[in-house]
ZAVO-932172 format. One line per 2 residues: for each residue x, y, z of C-alpha. Coordinates in steps of 0.2 Angstrom, whole numbers. Layout:
<rs>
X/Y/Z  ...
</rs>
This chain:
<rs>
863/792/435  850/804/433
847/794/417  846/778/426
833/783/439  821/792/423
822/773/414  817/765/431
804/778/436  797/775/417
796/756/420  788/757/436
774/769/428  772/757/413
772/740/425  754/750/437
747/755/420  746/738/412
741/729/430  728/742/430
721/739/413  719/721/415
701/714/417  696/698/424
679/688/426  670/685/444
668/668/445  659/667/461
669/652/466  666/632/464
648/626/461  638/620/477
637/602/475  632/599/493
616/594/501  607/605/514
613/599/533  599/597/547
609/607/561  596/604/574
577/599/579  564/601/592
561/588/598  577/579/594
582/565/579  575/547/590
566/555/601  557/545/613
540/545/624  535/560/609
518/566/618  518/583/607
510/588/590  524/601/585
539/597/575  552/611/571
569/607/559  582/619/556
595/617/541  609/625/539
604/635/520  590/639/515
580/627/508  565/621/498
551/607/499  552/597/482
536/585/477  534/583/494
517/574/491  527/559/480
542/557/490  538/560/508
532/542/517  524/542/537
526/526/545  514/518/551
502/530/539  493/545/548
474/545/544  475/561/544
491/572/535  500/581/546
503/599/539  520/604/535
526/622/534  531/633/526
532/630/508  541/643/502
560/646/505  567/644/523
580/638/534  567/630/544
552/616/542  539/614/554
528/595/556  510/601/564
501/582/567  483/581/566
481/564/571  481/553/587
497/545/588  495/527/593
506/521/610  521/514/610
524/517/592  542/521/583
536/535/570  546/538/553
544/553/541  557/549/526
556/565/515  565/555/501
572/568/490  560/583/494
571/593/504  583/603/491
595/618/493  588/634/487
603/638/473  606/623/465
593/609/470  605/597/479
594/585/486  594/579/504
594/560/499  580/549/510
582/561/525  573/552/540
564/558/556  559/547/569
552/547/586  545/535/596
526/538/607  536/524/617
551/522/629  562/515/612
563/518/595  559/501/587
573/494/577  573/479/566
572/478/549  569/468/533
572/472/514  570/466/497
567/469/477  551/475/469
547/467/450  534/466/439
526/449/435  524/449/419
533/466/411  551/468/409
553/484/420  543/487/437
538/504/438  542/519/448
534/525/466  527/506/474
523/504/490  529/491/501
518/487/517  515/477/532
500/471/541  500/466/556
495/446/558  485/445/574
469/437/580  457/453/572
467/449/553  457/446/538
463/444/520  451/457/517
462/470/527  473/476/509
456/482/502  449/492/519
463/497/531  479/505/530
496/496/535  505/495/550
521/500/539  525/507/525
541/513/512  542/518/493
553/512/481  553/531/476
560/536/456  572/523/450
575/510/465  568/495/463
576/487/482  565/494/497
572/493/516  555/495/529
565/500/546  563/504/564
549/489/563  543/480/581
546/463/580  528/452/577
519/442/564  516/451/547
509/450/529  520/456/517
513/466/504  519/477/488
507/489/479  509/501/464
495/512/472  486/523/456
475/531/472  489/533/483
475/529/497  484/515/505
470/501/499  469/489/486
456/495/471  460/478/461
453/485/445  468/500/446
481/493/456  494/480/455
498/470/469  512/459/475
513/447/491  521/433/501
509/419/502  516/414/520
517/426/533  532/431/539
540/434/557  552/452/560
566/448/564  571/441/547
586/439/538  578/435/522
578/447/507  561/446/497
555/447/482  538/455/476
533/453/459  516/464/454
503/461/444  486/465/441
472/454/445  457/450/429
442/457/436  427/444/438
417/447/423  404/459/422
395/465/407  390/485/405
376/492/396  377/486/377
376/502/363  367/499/347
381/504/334  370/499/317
354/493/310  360/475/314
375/476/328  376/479/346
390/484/355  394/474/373
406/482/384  413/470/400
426/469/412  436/451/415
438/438/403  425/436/389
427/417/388  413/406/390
401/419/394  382/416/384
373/428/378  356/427/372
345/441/363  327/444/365
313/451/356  298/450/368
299/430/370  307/427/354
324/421/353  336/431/340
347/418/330  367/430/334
384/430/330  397/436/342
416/442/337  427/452/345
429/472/344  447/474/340
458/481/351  445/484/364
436/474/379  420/474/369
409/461/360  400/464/343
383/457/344  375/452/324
358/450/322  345/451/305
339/469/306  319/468/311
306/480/315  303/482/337
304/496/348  315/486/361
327/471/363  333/461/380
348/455/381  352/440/395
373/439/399  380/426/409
396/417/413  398/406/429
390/415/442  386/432/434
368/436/426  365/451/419
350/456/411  348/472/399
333/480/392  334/493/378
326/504/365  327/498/345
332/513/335  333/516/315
352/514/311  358/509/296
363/491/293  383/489/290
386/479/272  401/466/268
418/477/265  432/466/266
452/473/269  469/464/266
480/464/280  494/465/271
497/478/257  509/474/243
523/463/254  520/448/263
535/439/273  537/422/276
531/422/294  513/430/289
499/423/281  489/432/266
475/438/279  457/446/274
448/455/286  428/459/286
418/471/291  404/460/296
404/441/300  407/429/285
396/411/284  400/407/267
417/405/258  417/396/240
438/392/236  431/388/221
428/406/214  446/412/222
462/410/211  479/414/218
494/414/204  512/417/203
519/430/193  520/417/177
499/416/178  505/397/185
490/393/199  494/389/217
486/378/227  481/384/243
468/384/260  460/395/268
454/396/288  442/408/294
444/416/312  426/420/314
428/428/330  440/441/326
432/440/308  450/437/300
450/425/283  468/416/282
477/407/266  491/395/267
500/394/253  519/391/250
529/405/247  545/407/236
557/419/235  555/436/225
540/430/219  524/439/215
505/434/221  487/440/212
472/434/224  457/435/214
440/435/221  426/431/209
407/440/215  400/427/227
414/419/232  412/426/252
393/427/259  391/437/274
377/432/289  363/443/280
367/435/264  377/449/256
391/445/243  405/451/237
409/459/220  426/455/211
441/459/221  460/459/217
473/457/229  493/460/226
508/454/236  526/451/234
542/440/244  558/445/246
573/433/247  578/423/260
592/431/263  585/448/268
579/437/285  588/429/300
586/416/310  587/412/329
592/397/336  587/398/356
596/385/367  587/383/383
596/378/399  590/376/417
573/374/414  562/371/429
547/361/421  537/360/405
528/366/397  537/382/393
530/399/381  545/406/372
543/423/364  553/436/356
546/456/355  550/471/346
555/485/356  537/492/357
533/477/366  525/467/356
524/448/353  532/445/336
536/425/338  531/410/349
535/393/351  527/382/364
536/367/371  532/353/382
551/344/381  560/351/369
576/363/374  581/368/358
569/380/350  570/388/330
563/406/325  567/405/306
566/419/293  563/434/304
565/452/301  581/459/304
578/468/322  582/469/342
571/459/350  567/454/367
569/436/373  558/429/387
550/410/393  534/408/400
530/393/414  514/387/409
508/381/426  490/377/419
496/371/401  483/384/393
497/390/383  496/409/389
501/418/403  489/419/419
488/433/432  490/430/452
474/432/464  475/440/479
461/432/490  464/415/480
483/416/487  489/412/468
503/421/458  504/426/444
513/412/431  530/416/431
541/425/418  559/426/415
568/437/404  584/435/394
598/448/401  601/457/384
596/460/368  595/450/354
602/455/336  593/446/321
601/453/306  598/449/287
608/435/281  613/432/298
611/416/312  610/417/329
614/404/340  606/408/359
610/402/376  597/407/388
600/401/405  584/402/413
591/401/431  599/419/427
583/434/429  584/448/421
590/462/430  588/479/425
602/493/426  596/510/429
613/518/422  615/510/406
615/520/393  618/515/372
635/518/364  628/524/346
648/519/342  642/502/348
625/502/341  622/487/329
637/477/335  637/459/336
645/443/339  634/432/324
641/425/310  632/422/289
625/408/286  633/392/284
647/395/297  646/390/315
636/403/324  640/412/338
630/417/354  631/434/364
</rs>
């Protein structure tokens, strides 16, 4: 027995020894998803008849104040910004107004997402506090969607206002006053909802405000607006699309550059504009092309001995008038560039580009041959105002080009010549390009602008059609492109801003609802139902296991759309 009681004891002290040797990690518990919790204020949430200046919130964990300039929105706007307190970590904020409230007026401070936990940043989503100067909080509504006119995604942070409509409006009021409501489609929404509105006669505005001053700088801002006024309440959703007005034209100062070229900033659209050079009385013979890439004019003239130039601009009701001082520059001499070095596709054209403005070209002195020394027939177009010397020739497959320019063969302005120049390109085969086939349907009216873009934006293909539904990219380099139609309201075959004042949207644009896979070798037949708008989706998010996946077929079977 004593036996039986030593093996039991001896159990016993092994079984404490082993429970005490046994470690374990502090885990502190689940993560705090949760966001903070307003447990009370002074005055209380929908106060009424608010006569004070003093606002106190108490949460219930600490907190902290997050881009509070971005996300938190006051309507109707305060002239003046209230002060809000403090800006470290608390349990508590505090609303000190400096302004004069205005009477029987429903307040609403929307902190968006500003209000966070201390630990681990849970945000308070679109947390409201309102009060009314009134005996009622107001309380209708309207909502609606923000795009952009002409751009595939809007962006982030526009406003959405309203003016009231009474017998002191003027269109004018967007550039001078602040609105009588306002919200913020904040990050990623593109929806807005303007609430606790008194019921009245309002213009509906939507503004990507670069100032963030409440008014309308057309040279920054984009605007969108309802050409009618509207009435609250309203059942309607709306829909804003932005855009960004052309400036009226307006020249600036022009910068001598060289012995023989002037450099003429604007504003606006350059078209149609005169301009007219001056020495004393004398009036310069000029050339004018375009600066590439920028909104500036290159002025040509024959290089001559004068202290000073004038220099008269006009365009519809603008005159501007510009006096400067002649300096000793060097004179820029002929250099011409090939667009494209060593492979041209079958979309392109051979293109030269010169550094000064070409008057002369001799075909005569210019031989373009194969790779067999066998001549090709081709002609040339010269783009004088963007400088740019075009062949068309026709091109085969896996061949190989030699453009030879003799000396003389292209004269510039001030008589200056080339000397022999050799240029070299090369095809590839057919097959290494796709085609699309686009299939429109539900078109509102002609004349349409279809274009397809690479994925930096950019315009790669157009087809303009007056009647025809069925349109043909052919022999395009394999990529993802981006599909859109244009209504050409004006039939001037590009697209054309809105005007605020002038009451006139922006022509509109519609895009195709996914990408589009042109692949080598491949055809791709394309539905695009133009009474479907795009409509972006904030969560989507590429599959790289699905990337490159279609639904096309090679060429010379029936073709499949997406």
């Amino acid at each position: 027995m004593l036996k039986n009681n030593f093996k039991y004891i001896l159990f016993l002290l092994v079984l404490v020894m082993v429970s005490c040797a046994k470690r374990g990690n502090i885990t502190g518990g689940l993560k705090d998803t949760l966001a903070p919790v307003m447990k009370m204020s002074f005055p209380k949430n929908f106060s009424t008849n608010f006569k004070g200046t003093d606002i106190k919130l108490t949460f219930d964990e600490y907190i902290k104040l997050k881009d509070l300039r971005k996300q938190l929105i006051i309507s109707p706007p305060m002239k003046n910004e209230p002060l809000i307190l403090p800006t470290n970590v608390s349990k508590y904020l505090t609303i000190k107004i400096n302004d004069t409230l205005q009477p029987n007026t429903t307040y609403s401070f929307n902190f968006g997402q500003s209000i966070t936990d201390n630990n681990e940043g849970n945000a308070l989503n679109q947390f409201k506090y309102v009060f009314s100067t009134g005996a009622y909080i107001d309380s209708l509504s309207i909502k609606g969607t923000v795009k952009d006119a002409y751009k595939k995604e809007v962006e982030s942070f526009v406003s959405v206002m309203l003016y009231d409509v009474n017998d002191k409006f003027k269109d004018s009021v967007v550039y001078n006053q602040t609105p009588r409501y306002i919200t913020n489609t904040l990050d990623s929404l593109k929806t807005f909802k303007l609430e606790n509105l008194k019921a009245g006669k309002y213009l509906l505005v939507a503004m990507k405000d670069y100032n963030s001053n409440n008014k309308f700088n057309p040279k920054k801002d984009k605007i969108g607006f309802k050409k009618q006024f509207i009435t609250i309440p309203n059942d309607s959703t709306f829909e804003l699309k932005l855009f960004r007005e052309d400036p009226a034209f307006k020249a600036l100062k022009p910068i001598q550059v060289s012995g023989n070229k002037l450099l003429l900033p604007y504003e606006g659209q350059e078209k149609n504009s005169k301009i007219v050079l001056k020495n004393k009385a004398e009036i310069l013979p000029t050339i004018i092309t375009k600066f590439p890439k920028k909104d500036s004019l290159q002025v040509w003239f024959n290089p001559l001995k004068t202290d000073s130039l004038a220099l008269a601009v006009s365009q519809d009701k603008y005159k501007g008038d510009f006096k400067f001082k002649i300096k000793t520059q060097k004179v820029d001499t002929l250099n011409i560039v090939a667009v494209q070095k060593d492979l041209l596709h079958f979309r392109e054209q051979f293109t030269l580009e010169t550094a000064t403005p070409l008057t002369k070209i001799d075909n005569s002195k210019i031989r373009l041959v194969n790779k067999d020394s066998v001549s090709i027939d081709f002609t040339t177009q010269y783009d004088a105002f963007n400088q740019r010397l075009h062949f068309d020739f026709k091109k085969e497959p896996l061949e190989k080009y030699t453009f030879t320019i003799l000396p003389d063969a292209l004269t510039d302005y001030m008589g200056q010549a080339n000397d022999s120049l050799i240029y070299k390109v090369s095809t590839k085969m057919i097959s290494d390009y796709g085609n699309l086939i686009v299939n429109l349907q539900n078109v509102k009216h002609f004349p349409v602008i279809v274009e397809l873009m690479d994925t930096k934006g950019d315009v790669v293909a157009s087809e303009y059609s007056e009647n025809k539904t069925k349109l043909v990219f052919d022999l395009l380099e394999p990529a993802i492109f981006t599909l859109r139609i244009i209504y050409d309201d004006n039939k001037n075959k590009i697209w054309d801003t809105g005007n605020y004042l002038e009451k006139r949207q922006a022509e509109e644009v519609v895009y195709f609802s996914k990408e589009v896979d042109v692949r080598s070798n491949w055809d791709v037949d394309q539905i695009f139902d133009v009474s479907l708008p795009y409509t972006p989706d904030p969560k989507k998010k590429v599959n790289k296991k699905d990337k490159g996946k279609n639904n096309n077929t090679k060429k010379g079977k029936s073709s499949i759309g997406f």
